[in-house]
N, CA and C atoms as a LAMMPS dump frame, in Angstrom:
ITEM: TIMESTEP
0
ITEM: NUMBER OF ATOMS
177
ITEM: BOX BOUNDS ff ff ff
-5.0000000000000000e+02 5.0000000000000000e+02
-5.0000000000000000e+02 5.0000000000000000e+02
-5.0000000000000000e+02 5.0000000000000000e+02
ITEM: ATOMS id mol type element x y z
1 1 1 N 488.423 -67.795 -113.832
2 1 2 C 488.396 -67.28 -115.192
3 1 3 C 486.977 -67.176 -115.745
4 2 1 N 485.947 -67.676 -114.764
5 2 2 C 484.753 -67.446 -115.124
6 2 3 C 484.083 -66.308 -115.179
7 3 1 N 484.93 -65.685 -114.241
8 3 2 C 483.707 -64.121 -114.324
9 3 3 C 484.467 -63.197 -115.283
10 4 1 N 485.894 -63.27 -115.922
11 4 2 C 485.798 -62.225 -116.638
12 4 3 C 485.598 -62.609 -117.925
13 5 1 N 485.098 -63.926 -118.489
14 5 2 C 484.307 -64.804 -119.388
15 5 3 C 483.123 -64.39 -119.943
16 6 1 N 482.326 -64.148 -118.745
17 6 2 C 480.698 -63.844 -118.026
18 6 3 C 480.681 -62.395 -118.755
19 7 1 N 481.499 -61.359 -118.044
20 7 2 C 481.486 -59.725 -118.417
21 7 3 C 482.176 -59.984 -119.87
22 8 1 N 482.936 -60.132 -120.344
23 8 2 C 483.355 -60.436 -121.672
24 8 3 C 481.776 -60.562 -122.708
25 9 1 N 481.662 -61.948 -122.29
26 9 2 C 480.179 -62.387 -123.033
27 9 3 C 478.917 -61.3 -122.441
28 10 1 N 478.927 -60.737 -121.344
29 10 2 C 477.828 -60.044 -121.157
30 10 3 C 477.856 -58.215 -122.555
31 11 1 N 479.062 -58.07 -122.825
32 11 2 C 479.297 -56.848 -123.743
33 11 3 C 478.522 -57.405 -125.087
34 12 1 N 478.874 -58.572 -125.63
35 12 2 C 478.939 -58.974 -126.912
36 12 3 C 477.556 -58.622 -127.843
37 13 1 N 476.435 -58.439 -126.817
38 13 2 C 475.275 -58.129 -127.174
39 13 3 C 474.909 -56.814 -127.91
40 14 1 N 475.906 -56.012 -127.638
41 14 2 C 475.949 -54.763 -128.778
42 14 3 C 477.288 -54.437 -129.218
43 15 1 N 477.959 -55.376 -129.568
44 15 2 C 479.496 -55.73 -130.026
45 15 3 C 479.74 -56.68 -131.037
46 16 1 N 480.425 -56.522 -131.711
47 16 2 C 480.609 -58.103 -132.603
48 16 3 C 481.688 -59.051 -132.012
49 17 1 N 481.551 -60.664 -132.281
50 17 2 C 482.112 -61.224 -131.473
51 17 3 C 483.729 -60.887 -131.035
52 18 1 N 484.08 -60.107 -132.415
53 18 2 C 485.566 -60.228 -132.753
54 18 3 C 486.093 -59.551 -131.815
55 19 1 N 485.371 -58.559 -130.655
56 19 2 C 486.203 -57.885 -129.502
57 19 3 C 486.153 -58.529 -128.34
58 20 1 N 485.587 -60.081 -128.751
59 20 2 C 485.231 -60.746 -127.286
60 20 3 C 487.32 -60.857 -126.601
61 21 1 N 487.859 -61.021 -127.147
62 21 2 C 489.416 -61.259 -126.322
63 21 3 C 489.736 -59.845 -126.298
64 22 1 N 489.564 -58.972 -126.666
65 22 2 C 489.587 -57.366 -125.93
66 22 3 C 488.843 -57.581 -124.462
67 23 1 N 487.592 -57.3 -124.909
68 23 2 C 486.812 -57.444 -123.388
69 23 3 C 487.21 -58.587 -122.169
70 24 1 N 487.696 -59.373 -122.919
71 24 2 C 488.243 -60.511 -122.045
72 24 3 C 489.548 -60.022 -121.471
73 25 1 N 490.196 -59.509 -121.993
74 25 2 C 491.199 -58.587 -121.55
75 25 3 C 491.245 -57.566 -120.222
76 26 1 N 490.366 -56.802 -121.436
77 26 2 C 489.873 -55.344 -119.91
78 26 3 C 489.344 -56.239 -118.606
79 27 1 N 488.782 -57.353 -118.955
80 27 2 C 488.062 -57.706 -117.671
81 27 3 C 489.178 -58.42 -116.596
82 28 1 N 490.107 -59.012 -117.504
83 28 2 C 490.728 -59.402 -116.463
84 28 3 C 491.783 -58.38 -115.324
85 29 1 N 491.783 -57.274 -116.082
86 29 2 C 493.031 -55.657 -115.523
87 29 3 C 491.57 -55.82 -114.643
88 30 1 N 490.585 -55.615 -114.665
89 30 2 C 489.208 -54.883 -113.638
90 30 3 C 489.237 -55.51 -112.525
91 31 1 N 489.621 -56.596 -112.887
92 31 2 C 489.271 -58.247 -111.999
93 31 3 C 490.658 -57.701 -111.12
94 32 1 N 491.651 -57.966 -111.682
95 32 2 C 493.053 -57.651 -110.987
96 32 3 C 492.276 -56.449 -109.696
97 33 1 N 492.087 -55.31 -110.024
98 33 2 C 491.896 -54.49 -109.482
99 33 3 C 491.158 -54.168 -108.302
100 34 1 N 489.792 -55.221 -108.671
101 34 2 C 488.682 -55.62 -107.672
102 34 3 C 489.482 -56.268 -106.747
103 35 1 N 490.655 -57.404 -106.809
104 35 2 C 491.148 -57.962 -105.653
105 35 3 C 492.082 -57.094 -105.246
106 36 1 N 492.78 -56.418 -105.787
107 36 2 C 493.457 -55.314 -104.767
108 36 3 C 493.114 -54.223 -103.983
109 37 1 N 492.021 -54.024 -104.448
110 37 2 C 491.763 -53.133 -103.719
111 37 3 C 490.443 -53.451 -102.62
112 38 1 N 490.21 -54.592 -102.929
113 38 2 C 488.731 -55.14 -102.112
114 38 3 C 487.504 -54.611 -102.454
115 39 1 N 487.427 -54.292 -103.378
116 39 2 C 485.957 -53.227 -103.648
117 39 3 C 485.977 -52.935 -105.098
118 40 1 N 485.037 -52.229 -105.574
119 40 2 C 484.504 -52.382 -106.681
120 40 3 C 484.56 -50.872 -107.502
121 41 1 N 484.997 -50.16 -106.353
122 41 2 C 485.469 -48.733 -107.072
123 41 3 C 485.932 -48.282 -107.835
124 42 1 N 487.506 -49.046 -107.731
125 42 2 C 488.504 -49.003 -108.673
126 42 3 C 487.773 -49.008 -109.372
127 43 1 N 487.335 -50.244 -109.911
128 43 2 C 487.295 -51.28 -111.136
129 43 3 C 486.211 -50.284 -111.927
130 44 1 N 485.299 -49.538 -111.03
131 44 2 C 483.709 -48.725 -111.645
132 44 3 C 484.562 -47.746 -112.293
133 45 1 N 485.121 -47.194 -112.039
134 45 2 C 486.28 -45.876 -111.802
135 45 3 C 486.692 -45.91 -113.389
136 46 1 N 487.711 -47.483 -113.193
137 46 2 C 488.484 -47.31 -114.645
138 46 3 C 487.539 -47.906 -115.604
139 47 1 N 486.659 -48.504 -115.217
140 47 2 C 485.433 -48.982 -116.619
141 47 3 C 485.195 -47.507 -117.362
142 48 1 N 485.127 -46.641 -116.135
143 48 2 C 484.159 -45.406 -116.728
144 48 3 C 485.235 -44.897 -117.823
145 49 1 N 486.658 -44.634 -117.082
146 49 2 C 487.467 -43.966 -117.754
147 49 3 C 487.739 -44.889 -119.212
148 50 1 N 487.814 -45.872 -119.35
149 50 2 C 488.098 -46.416 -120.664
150 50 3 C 487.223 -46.13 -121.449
151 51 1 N 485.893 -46.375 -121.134
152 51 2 C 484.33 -45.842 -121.902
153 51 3 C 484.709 -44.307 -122.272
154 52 1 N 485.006 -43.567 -121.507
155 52 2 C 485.391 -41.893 -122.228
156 52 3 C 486.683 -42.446 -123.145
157 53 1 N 487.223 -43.017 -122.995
158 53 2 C 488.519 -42.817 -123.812
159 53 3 C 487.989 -43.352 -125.408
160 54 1 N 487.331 -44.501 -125.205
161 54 2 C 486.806 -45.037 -126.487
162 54 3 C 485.511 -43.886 -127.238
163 55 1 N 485.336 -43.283 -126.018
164 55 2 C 484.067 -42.369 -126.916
165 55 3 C 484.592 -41.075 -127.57
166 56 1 N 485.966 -40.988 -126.636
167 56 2 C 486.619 -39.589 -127.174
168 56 3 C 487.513 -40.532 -128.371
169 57 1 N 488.437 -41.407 -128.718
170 57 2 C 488.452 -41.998 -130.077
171 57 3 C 487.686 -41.909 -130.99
172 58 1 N 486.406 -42.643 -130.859
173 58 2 C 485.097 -42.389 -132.007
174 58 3 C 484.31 -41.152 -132.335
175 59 1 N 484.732 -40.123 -131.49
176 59 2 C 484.082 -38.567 -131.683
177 59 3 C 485.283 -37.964 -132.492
């Protein structure tokens, strides 16, 4: 539970704290993902796609 702690707290720096259990969230679906699939693709893959989804929300 440490590393999706780590990426959680690594966002917060241009975030306010209050989305730290969001990010703690997403990280753990990423985390899920990284062990299923053995690699880091997925996980790059759907980071990216959530980042468009939140940017197409705020546009």
């Amino acid at each position: 539970m440490w590393q999706p702690a780590w990426f959680a707290l690594a966002h917060l720096w241009q975030h306010p704290a209050l989305l730290f259990p969001g990010y703690f969230a997403v990280s753990l679906v990423l985390g899920y993902f990284r062990e299923r699939y053995g690699g880091v693709l997925v996980p790059i893959l759907l980071h990216s796609y959530y980042n468009l989804g939140l940017w197409v929300v705020a546009v």
